[in-house]
N, C-alpha and C positions, 0 to 999 in steps of 0.2 A: 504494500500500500504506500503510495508517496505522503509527501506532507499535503499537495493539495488535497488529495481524498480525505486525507485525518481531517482536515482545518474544514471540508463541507460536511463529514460527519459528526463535526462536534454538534455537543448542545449549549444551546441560551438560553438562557436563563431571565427571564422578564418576572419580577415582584411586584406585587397592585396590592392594593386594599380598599374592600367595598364594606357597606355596610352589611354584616350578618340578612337581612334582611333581602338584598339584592346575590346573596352568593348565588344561591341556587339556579337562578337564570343564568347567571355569568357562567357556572359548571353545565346546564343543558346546551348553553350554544356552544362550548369546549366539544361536548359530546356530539350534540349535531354536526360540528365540522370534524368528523370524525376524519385523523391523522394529518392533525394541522397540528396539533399541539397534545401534551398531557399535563394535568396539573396533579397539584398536593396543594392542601393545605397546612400550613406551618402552626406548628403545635403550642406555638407560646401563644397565640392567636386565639384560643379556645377560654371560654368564658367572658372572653370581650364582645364589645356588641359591634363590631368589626370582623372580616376574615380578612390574612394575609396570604396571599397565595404565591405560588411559584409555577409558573408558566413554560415550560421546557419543550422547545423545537431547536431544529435543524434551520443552519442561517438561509436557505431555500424561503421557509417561510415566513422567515422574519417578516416581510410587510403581511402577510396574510393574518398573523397574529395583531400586529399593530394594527391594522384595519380595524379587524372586528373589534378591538378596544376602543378604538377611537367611537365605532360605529357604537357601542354600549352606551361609551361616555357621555352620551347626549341623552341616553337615558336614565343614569344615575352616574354619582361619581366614583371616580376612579382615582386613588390616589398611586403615581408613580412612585416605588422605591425605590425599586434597583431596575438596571437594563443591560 
């Protein structure tokens, strides 16, 4: 495998936080764009009335990920941590 195949099969890493209240859409449209992305949710997050999530794709989809956050974020916010 060269370095170029390593560096297009890495993962990125994209972190947001919604309100508890909006995750569940935000995980159904993960799931509808089914292998555009797979998430977790981050465990210190748990009991907050927020989720932090971790977003993980291939740099291919980087804009496909960004998209549909953007495309969310007009329906509830989105707060960017990491990218």
């Amino acid at each position: 495998m060269t370095t170029k195949e390593t560096e297009q099969n890495a993962l990125m890493t994209t972190t947001i936080r919604v309100l508890k209240e909006h995750s569940s859409f935000l995980y159904f449209t993960f799931e509808a764009s089914e292998g555009i992305a797979f998430y977790s949710t981050k465990e210190d997050s748990a009991g907050m009335p927020y989720r932090d999530i971790e977003l993980n794709h291939t740099p291919e989809y980087n804009e496909a990920v960004i998209s549909i956050l953007n495309k969310l974020s007009e329906r509830f916010t989105i707060d960017w941590l990491e990218s």
